[in-house]
C-alpha positions as CSV (number, residue, x, y, z in Angstrom):
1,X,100.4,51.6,208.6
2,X,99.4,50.0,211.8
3,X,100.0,47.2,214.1
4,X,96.6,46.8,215.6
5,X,94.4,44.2,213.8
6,X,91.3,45.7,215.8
7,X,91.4,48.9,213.9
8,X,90.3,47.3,210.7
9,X,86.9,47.8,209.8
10,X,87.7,45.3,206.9
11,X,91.5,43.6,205.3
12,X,92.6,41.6,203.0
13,X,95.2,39.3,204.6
14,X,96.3,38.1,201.4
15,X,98.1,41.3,200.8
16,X,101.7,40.7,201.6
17,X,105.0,42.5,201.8
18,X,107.9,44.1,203.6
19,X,108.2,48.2,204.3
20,X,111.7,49.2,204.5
21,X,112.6,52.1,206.9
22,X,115.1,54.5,207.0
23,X,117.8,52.6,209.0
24,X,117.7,49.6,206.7
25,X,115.5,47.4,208.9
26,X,112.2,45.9,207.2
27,X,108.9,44.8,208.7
28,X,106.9,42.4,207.1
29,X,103.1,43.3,205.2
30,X,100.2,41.0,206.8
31,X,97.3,42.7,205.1
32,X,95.7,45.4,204.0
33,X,92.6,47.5,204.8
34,X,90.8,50.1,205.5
35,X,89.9,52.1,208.9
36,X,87.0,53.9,210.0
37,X,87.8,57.4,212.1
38,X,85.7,59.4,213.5
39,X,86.2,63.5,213.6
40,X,85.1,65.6,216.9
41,X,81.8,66.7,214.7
42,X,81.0,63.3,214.8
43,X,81.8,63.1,211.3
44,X,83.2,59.8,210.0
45,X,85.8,59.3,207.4
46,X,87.6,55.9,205.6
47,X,91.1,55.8,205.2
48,X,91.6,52.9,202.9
49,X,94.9,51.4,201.9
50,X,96.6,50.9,205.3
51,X,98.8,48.4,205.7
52,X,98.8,45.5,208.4
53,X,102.0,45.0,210.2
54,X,102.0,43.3,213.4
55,X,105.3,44.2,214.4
56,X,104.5,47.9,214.4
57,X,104.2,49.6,217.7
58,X,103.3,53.1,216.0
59,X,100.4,54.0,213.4
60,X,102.0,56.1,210.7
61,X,99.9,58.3,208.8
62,X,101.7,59.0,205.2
63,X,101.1,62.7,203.5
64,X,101.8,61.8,200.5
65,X,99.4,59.7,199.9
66,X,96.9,61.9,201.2
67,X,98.2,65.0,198.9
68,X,97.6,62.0,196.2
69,X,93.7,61.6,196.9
70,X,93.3,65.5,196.8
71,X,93.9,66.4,200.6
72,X,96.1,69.8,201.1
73,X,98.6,70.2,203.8
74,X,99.7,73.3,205.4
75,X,102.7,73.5,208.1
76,X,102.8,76.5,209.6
77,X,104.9,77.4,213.1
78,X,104.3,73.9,215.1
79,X,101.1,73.1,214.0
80,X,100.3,70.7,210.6
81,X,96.3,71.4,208.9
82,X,95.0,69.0,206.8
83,X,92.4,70.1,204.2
84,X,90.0,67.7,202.4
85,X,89.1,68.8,198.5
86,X,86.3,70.7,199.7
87,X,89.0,73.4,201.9
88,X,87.2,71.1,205.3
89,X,89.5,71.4,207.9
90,X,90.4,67.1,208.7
91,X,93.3,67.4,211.1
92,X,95.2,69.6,213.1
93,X,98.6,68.0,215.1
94,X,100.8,69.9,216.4
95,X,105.0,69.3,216.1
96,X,106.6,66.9,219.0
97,X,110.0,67.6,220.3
98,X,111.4,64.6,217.9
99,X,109.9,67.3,214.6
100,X,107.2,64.8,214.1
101,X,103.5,65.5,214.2
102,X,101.5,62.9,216.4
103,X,97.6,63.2,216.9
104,X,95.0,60.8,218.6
105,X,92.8,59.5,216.4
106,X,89.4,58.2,217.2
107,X,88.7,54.7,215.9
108,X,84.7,54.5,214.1
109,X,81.4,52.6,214.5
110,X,79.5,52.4,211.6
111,X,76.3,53.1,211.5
112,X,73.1,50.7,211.7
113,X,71.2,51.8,208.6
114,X,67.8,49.9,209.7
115,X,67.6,52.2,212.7
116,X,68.5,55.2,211.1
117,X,65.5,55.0,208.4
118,X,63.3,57.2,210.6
119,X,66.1,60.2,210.4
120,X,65.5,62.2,206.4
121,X,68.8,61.9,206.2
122,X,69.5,58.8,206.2
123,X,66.5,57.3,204.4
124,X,67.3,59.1,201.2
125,X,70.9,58.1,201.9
126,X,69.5,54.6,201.7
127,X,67.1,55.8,198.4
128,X,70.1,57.1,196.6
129,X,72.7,54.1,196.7
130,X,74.3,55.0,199.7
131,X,75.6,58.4,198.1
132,X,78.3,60.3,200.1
133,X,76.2,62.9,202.3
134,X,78.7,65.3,200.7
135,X,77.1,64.9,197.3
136,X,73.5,64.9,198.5
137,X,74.0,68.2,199.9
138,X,75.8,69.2,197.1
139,X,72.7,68.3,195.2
140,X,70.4,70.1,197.2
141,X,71.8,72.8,197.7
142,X,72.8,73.7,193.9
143,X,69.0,72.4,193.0
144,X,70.3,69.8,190.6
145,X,67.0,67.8,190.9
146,X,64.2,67.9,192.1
147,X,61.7,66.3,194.9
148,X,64.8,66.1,197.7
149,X,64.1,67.8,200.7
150,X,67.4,70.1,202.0
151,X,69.9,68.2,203.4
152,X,72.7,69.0,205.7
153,X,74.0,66.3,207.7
154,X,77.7,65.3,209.1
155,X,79.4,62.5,206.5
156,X,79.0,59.4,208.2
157,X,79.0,55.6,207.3
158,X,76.3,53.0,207.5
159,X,77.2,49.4,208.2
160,X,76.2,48.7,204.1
161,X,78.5,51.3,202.4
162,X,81.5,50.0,204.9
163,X,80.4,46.3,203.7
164,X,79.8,47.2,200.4
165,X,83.2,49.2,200.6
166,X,81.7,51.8,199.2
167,X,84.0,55.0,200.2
168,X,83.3,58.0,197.6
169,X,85.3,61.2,198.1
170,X,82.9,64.6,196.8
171,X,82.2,65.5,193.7
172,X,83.5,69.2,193.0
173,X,85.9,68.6,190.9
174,X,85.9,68.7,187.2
175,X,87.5,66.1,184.8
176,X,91.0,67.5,182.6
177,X,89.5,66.4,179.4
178,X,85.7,65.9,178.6
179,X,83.9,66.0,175.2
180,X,82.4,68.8,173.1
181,X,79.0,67.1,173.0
182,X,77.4,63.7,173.5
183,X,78.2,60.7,171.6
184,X,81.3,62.3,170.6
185,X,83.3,59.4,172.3
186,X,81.3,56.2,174.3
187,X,83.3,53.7,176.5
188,X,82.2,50.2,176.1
189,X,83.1,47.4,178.6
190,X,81.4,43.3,179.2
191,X,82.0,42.0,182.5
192,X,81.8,38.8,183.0
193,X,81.3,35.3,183.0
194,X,79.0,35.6,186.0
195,X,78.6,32.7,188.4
196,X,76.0,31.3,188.8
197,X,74.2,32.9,186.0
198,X,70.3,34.1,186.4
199,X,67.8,31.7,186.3
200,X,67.6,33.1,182.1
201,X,70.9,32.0,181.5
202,X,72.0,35.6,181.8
203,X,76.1,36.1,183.1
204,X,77.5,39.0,181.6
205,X,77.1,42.7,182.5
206,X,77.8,44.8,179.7
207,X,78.2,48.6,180.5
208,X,78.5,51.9,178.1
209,X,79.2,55.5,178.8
210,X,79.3,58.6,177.1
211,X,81.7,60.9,178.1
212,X,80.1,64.1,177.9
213,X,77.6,63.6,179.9
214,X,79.2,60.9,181.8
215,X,75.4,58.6,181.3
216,X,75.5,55.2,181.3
217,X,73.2,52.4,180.1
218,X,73.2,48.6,180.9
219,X,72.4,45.4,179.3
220,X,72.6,42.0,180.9
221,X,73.2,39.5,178.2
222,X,73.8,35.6,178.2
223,X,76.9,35.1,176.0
224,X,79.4,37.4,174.5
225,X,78.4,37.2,170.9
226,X,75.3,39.2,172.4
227,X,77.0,42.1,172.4
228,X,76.9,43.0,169.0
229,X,73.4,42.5,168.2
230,X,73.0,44.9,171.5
231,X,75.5,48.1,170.8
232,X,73.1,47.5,167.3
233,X,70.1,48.0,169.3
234,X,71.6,50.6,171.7
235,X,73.2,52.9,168.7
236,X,69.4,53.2,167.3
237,X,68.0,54.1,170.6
238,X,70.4,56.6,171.7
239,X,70.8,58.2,168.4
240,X,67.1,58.9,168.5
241,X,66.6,60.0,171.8
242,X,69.5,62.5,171.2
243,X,69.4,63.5,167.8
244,X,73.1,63.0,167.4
245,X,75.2,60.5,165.6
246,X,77.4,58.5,167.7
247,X,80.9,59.3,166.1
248,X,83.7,57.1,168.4
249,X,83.9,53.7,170.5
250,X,86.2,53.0,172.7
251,X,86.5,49.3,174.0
252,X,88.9,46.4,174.5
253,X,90.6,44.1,172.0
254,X,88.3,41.3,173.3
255,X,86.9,39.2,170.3
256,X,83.2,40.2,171.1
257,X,84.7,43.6,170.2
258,X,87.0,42.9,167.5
259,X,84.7,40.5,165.3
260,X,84.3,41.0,161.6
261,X,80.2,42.4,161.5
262,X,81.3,44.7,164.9
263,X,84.1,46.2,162.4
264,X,82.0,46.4,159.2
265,X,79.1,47.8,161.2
266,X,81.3,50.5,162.6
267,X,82.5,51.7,159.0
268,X,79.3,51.3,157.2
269,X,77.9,53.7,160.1
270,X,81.0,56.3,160.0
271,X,81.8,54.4,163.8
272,X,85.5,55.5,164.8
273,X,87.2,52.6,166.6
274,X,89.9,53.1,169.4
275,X,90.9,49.4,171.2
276,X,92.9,49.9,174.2
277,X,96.0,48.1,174.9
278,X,96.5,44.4,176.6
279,X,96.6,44.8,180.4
280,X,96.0,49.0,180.2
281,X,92.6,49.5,181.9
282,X,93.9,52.9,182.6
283,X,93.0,53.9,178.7
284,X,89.5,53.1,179.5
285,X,89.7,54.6,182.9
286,X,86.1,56.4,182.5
287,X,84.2,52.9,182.1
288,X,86.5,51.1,184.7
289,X,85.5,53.9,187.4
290,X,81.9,53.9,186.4
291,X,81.6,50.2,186.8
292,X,83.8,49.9,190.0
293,X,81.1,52.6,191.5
294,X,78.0,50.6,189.6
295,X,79.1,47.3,191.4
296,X,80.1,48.8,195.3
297,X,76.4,51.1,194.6
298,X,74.8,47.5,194.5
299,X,76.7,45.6,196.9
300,X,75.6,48.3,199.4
301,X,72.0,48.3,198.5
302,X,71.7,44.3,198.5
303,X,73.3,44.2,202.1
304,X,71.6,47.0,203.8
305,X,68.3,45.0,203.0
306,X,69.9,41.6,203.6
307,X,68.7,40.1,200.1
308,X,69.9,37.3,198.9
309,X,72.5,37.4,195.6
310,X,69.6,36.1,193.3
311,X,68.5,39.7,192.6
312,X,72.1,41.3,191.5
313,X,70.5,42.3,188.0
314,X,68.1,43.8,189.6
315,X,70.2,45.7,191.7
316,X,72.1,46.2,188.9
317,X,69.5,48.1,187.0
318,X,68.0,50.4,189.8
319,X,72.1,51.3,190.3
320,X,72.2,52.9,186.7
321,X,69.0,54.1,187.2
322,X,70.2,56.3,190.6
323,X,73.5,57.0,189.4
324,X,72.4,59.1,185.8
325,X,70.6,61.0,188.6
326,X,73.2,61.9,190.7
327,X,76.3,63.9,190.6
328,X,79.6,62.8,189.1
329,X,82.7,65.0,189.3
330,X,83.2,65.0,185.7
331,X,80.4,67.9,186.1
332,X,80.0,71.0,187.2
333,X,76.3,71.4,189.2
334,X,75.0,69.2,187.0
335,X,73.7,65.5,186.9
336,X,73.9,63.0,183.6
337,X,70.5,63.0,183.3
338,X,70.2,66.6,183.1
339,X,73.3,67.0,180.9
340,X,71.9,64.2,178.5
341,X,68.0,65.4,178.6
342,X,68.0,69.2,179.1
343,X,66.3,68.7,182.0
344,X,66.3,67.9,185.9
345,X,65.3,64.4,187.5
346,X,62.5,64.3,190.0
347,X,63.4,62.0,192.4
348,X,60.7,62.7,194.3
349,X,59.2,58.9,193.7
350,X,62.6,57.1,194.7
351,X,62.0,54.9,197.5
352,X,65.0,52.3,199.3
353,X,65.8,49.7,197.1
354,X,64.3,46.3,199.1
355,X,62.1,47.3,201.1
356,X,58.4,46.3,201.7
357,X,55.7,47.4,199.3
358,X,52.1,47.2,199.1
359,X,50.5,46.9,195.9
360,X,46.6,47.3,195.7
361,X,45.0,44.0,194.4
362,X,43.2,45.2,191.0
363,X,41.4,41.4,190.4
364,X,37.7,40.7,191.8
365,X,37.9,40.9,195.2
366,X,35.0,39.8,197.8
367,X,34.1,41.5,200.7
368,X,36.7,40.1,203.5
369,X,40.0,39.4,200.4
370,X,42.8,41.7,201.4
371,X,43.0,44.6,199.1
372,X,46.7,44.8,198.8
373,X,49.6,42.1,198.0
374,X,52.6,42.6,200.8
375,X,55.9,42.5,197.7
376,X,59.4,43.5,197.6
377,X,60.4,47.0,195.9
378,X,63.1,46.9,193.1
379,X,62.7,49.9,191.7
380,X,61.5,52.0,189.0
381,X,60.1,50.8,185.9
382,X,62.0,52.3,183.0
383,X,59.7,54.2,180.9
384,X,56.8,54.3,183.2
385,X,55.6,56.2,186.7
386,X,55.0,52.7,188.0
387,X,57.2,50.7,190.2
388,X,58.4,47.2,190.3
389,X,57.7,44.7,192.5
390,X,58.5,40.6,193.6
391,X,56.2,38.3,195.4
392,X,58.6,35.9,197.0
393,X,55.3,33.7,197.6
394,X,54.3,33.3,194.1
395,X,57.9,34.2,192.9
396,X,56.3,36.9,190.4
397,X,57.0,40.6,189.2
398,X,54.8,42.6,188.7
399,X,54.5,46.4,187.6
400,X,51.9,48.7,189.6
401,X,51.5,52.1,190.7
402,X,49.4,51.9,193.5
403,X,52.0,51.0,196.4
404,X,52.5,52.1,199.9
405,X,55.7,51.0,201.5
406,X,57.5,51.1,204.9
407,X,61.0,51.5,204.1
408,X,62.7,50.5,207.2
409,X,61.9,47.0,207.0
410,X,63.0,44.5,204.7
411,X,61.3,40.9,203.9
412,X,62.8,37.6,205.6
413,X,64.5,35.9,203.3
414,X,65.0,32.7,205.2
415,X,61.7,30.8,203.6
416,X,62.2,32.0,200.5
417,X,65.7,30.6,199.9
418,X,64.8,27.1,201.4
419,X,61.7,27.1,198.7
420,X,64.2,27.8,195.6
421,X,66.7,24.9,197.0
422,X,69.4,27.1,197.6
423,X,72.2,25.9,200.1
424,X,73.4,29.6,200.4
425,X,70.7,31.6,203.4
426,X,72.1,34.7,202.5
427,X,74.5,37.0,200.9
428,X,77.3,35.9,199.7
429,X,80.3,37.5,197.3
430,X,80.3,36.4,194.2
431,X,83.3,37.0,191.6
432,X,83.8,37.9,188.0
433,X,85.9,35.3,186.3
434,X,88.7,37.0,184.5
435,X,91.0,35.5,182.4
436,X,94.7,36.5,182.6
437,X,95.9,35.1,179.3
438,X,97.3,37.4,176.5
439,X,94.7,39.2,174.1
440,X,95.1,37.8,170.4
441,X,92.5,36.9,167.4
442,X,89.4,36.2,169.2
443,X,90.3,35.9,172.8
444,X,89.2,38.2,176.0
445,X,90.5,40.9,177.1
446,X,88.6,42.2,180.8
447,X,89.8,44.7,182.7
448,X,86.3,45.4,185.0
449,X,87.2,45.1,189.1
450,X,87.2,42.1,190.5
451,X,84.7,43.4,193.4
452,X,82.0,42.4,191.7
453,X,78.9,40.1,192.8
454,X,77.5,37.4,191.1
455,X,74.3,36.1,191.7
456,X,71.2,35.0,189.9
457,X,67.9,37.0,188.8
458,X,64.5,36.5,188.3
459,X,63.5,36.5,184.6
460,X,61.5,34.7,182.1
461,X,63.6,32.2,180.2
462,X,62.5,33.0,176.4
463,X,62.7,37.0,177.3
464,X,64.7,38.9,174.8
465,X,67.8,41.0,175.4
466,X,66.8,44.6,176.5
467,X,68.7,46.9,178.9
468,X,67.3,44.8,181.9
469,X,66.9,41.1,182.4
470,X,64.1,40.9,183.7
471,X,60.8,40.7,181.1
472,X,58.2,43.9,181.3
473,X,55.6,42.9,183.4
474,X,52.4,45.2,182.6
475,X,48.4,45.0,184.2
476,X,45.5,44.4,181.8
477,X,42.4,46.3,182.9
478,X,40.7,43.9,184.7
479,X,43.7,41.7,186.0
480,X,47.1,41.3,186.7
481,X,49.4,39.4,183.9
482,X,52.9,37.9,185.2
483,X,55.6,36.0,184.0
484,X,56.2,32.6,186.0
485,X,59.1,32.2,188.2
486,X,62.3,30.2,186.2
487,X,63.3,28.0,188.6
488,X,67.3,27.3,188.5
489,X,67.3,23.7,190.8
490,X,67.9,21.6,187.0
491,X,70.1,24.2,185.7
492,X,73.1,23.5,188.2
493,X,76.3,21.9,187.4
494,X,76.2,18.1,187.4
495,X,78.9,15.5,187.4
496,X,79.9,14.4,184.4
497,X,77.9,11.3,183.0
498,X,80.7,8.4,181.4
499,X,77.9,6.1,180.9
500,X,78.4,5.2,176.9
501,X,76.0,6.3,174.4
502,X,73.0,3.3,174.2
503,X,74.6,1.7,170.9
504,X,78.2,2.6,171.6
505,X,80.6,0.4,169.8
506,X,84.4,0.1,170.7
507,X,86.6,0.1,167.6
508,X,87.5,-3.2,168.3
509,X,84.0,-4.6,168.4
510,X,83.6,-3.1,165.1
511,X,86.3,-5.0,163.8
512,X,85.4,-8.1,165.0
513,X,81.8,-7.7,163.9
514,X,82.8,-6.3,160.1
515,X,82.1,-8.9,157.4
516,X,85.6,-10.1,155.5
517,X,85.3,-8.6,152.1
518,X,87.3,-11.0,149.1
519,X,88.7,-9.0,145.8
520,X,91.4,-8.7,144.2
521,X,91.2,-4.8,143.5
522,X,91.9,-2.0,145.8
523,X,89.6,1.1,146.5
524,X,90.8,3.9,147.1
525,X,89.4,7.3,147.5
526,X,90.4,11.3,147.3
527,X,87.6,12.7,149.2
528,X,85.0,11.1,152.1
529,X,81.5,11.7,150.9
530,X,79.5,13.7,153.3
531,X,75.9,12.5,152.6
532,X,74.4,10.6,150.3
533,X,73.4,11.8,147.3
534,X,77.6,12.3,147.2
535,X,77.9,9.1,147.5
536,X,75.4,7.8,144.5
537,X,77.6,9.8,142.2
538,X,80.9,8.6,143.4
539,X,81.8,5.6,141.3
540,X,84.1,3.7,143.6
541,X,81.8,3.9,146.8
542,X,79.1,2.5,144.5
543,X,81.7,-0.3,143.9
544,X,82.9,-0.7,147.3
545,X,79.0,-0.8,148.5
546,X,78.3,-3.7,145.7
547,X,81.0,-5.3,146.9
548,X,79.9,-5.5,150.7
C-alpha cells in the first residue's frame, strides 16, 4: 500500500475499498496497481497488486503476500532477508526501534526497448515475447534449444512488457499434478466475441492445451458453432503427429461445448468429457494461465513496435508459436516443443516480431527495379523455413525466404491507417465481451481474462478455418501469388434503416383494400398450408379461393 500516486507505473482507479487497521480506523482504496523497483544490481522487479490510498503517509510492504507468490523470508537477530523462488537475495532491512523493518526502496524506469536492440540481450528479449531474462538464461544455460547465444543479463523491464503488463516470475518450479503422457487430458477454452472482428469476419480465439507437455495450438474462428467442426479437424491432426489417442477434454458448459454432435463425437471416439462448473475458472486453471500469458505475450509485442490493433491474429499466432518454444514451469529443463516432438527447437531463425524486412523481388526485373520489397515481419510460416511478411502499400502477405531485416526499427504506421479509413492512429485496448449471465441449455459460459485485445487482421474473406486466419500465401516459380487485401470500411456498424420495405402494407391498408366476400357458409381451417401444392389438396382453401 501507498499514498503516492507517482509511484505507479500503471492503476486501475476503478478499484475501490477501505483497509482496516489495527486500532479500528479505516482508510479508503483509490486504486490499484503495480510499481516498478529497482535493486542495487540494477536489477528491476514489479510488485503488482498495491493498493492506492491517498491518505497514507507510509508505504507498507505485506509478507504474506509475498510468501504467497513464492518469496521466502528469514528473520534472524535484527535483520529480515527476503528470498525470491530462485534462493536470489531481494531485500535485506534491518529491525527499527518500534520492531518494524523499514527499507528505502528505489522507484524504476523502464526500459526503452527500441534503443536497446543493439545490446544481444535485449534483441532476443524482444525475439522471444518479451520472456523474463530469468527464463532465457534458464534456457541457455540448461541447452533447452538451440541457436541462442549465452545469455546472462540482470532482469529488467522494457517499456512494452510494463505496457503490456507482462510481469512473469521464473520458471523452476514444477506443477503438483501433471499427466502420464500426452493427450491424456486437453484443456479447451473460446474467447470471445472480439470487437471489431478481422476484416474475414473472424472474432473468436479458441485455445487448447495438453497438459503433459503443456503445448498449445490456436484457431481463430468466426462464430461459435465453428468450434466443433475445428476440435474435429484438430483431434485428426494431433492424433497423427503423435501417434496417441486423445483420451479426455476438459472445457466449459458453454453451448458450443455442450451441443448434441460435440457429445456424440466424443463417445463414438472413446472422448472423456469433464465440464467445469458455472463461475469456477479455477477448474480450468491450466488453459486460463496459458491464455492470460498468450494475450500480455501479444500486447507486449504489438506495442514495442507500435502496430496498430489490426494485426492481433497475427500476433496471436507468432505468440503460440514462441511460447511451445520456451519454458513453462510445469517442466523440468524442458520446453513443449521438445516434450511434445522428442526434440529441441532451433530458434536460431526467430527474428522481433514487427520489424522491417526485406524480401528479394523474384518477378522480371530490369536493370535499374529495386531488387527487394521493404515489408513488415510477422513471423514464421508454420510448416515451412520461410517467413511471413505484409506490404502495407499493396496491403498483401506474402511468404519468402530470402529476407534481410533490421530489427530495431519498425514501419510508420500513420499512412497506412488513414488509407484503410481508420479513425483509430494507433494502438488501442480492445476487450473480450463476456457475458455474466448463468450457464444453462445452450448459453455461454467464458471464463478467459478480460486483458485481452481486440483488433482486426488481414485475411482473405472466403479462406477456410485453419489454426491461423490468415490464408497460406506461397511463390510460383517465376512470380509471386497473393491474396488481395479485405478491406473492412462497408463492414462497420450502421444505423439502423426504418425505411419500410418497397411494397410494405400496414394492416389496415390491407383491410381497406381486401374485396368484401358474400356467403352464407363459414370456413374454417385446422392447419395453415405452407406452400402450394398443400393448398391444391386442401378442400376448403380451394373453396375459399373460388369464392374470392
Amino acid at each position: 500500500m501507498t499514498g503516492n500516486h507517482e509511484h505507479f507505473k500503471e492503476i486501475d482507479e476503478n478499484v475501490t475499498g477501505q483497509v482496516r487497521f489495527g486500532d479500528g480506523s479505516y482508510v479508503k482504496i483509490k486504486g490499484k496497481g503495480s510499481i516498478l523497483v529497482e535493486c542495487n544490481n540494477q536489477e528491476q522487479r514489479i510488485i503488482s497488486h498495491v493498493y492506492y490510498i491517498p491518505s497514507l503517509k507510509n508505504n507498507i510492504l505485506s509478507l504474506g503476500q509475498l510468501t504467497e507468490n513464492g518469496c521466502k523470508v528469514i528473520l534472524e537477530n535484527d535483520l529480515l532477508y527476503l528470498y525470491d523462488q530462485n534462493k536470489t537475495l531481494l531485500m535485506k532491512a534491518e529491525r527499527s526501534t518500534n520492531r518494524l523493518y523499514n527499507i528505502n526502496l528505489k522507484v524504476g524506469t523502464p526500459i526503452c526497448l527500441l534503443n536497446k536492440l543493439e545490446d544481444e540481450a535485449w534483441l532476443w528479449h524482444a525475439r522471444l515475447g518479451h520472456l523474463y531474462f530469468d527464463s532465457i538464461k534458464l534456457m541457455t544455460r540448461k541447452k533447452m534449444v538451440e541457436g541462442i547465444p549465452h545469455i546472462i543479463h540482470t532482469n529488467q523491464i522494457c517499456d512494452a512488457c510494463l505496457l503490456g503488463k507482462h510481469s512473469r516470475t521464473p520458471f523452476p518450479n514444477q506443477a503438483k499434478f501433471i499427466s502420464d503422457e500426452p493427450l491424456d487430458l486437453v484443456y479447451g477454452d473460446l474467447c470471445g466475441p472480439i470487437s471489431p472482428p478481422t476484416h474475414s469476419g473472424k472474432k473468436y480465439i479458441f485455445l487448447l492445451v495438453d497438459d503433459y507437455t503443456r503445448c498449445m495450438w490456436v484457431y481463430i474462428l468466426t462464430s461459435k458453432d465453428e468450434a466443433f467442426k475445428t476440435f474435429k479437424e484438430f483431434k485428426l491432426k494431433v492424433e497423427n503427429e503423435v501417434g496417441i489417442k486423445l483420451k479426455l477434454l476438459r472445457t466449459d458448459k458453454g453451448g458450443e461445448f455442450t451441443s448434441n454432435e460435440f457429445t456424440q463425437f466424443c463417445k463414438d471416439n472413446g472422448i472423456a468429457r469433464q465440464l467445469i462448473a458455472p463461475y469456477s475458472p479455477q477448474q480450468n486453471g491450466v488453459v486460463e494461465r496459458r491464455n492470460r500469458t498468450m494475450l500480455s505475450t501479444t500486447r507486449s509485442m504489438l506495442k514495442a513496435m507500435s502496430m496498430p490493433k489490426i494485426f492481433w491474429a497475427e500476433a496471436v499466432r507468432h505468440t503460440i508459436y514462441v511460447l511451445n518454444r520456451v519454458p513453462t514451469k510445469a517442466l523440468t529443463d524442458c520446453t513443449p516443443y521438445e516434450a511434445l516432438k522428442g526434440r529441441k527447437p532451433n530458434l536460431g531463425s526467430l527474428r522481433v516480431f514487427g520489424c522491417i524486412a526485406y524480401s528479394k523481388v523474384l518477378s522480371h526485373l530490369t536493370k535499374l527495379d529495386d531488387r527487394s520489397i521493404k515489408m513488415v515481419h510477422l513471423g514464421m510460416e508454420e510448416g515451412s523455413k520461410t517467413y511471413r511478411l505484409f506490404d502495407p502499400i499493396t496491403k498483401k502477405i506474402c511468404v519468402s525466404r530470402d529476407v534481410k531485416f533490421v530489427e530495431k526499427d519498425s514501419w510508420n504506421w500513420k499512412d497506412y491507417m488513414n488509407d484503410v479509413g481508420s479513425d483509430e492512429p494507433g494502438w488501442i485496448d480492445f476487450v473480450i465481451n463476456q457475458s455474466l449471465t448463468p450457464t444453462t441449455g445452450n448459453s455461454e459460459c467464458k471464463y478467459a481474462n478480460n486483458e485481452i485485445n481486440e483488433s482486426e487482421q488481414v485475411s482473405s474473406p472466403n479462406s477456410p478455418t485453419t489454426p491461423f486466419t490468415p490464408p497460406t500465401y506461397t511463390f510460383e516459380t517465376n512470380s509471386m501469388e497473393v491474396a488481395e487485401y479485405a478491406s473492412s470500411s462497408n463492414s462497420s456498424a450502421r444505423p439502423f434503416d426504418h425505411t419500410p420495405i418497397k411494397g410494405f402494407k400496414s394492416l389496415d391498408n390491407v383491410y381497406e383494400r381486401a374485396p368484401e366476400i358474400k356467403t352464407t357458409e363459414l370456413v374454417f381451417t385446422e392447419e395453415e398450408p405452407q406452400n402450394y401444392k398443400e393448398s391444391l389438396v386442401d378442400k376448403k382453401w380451394m373453396k375459399l379461393c373460388k369464392l374470392r
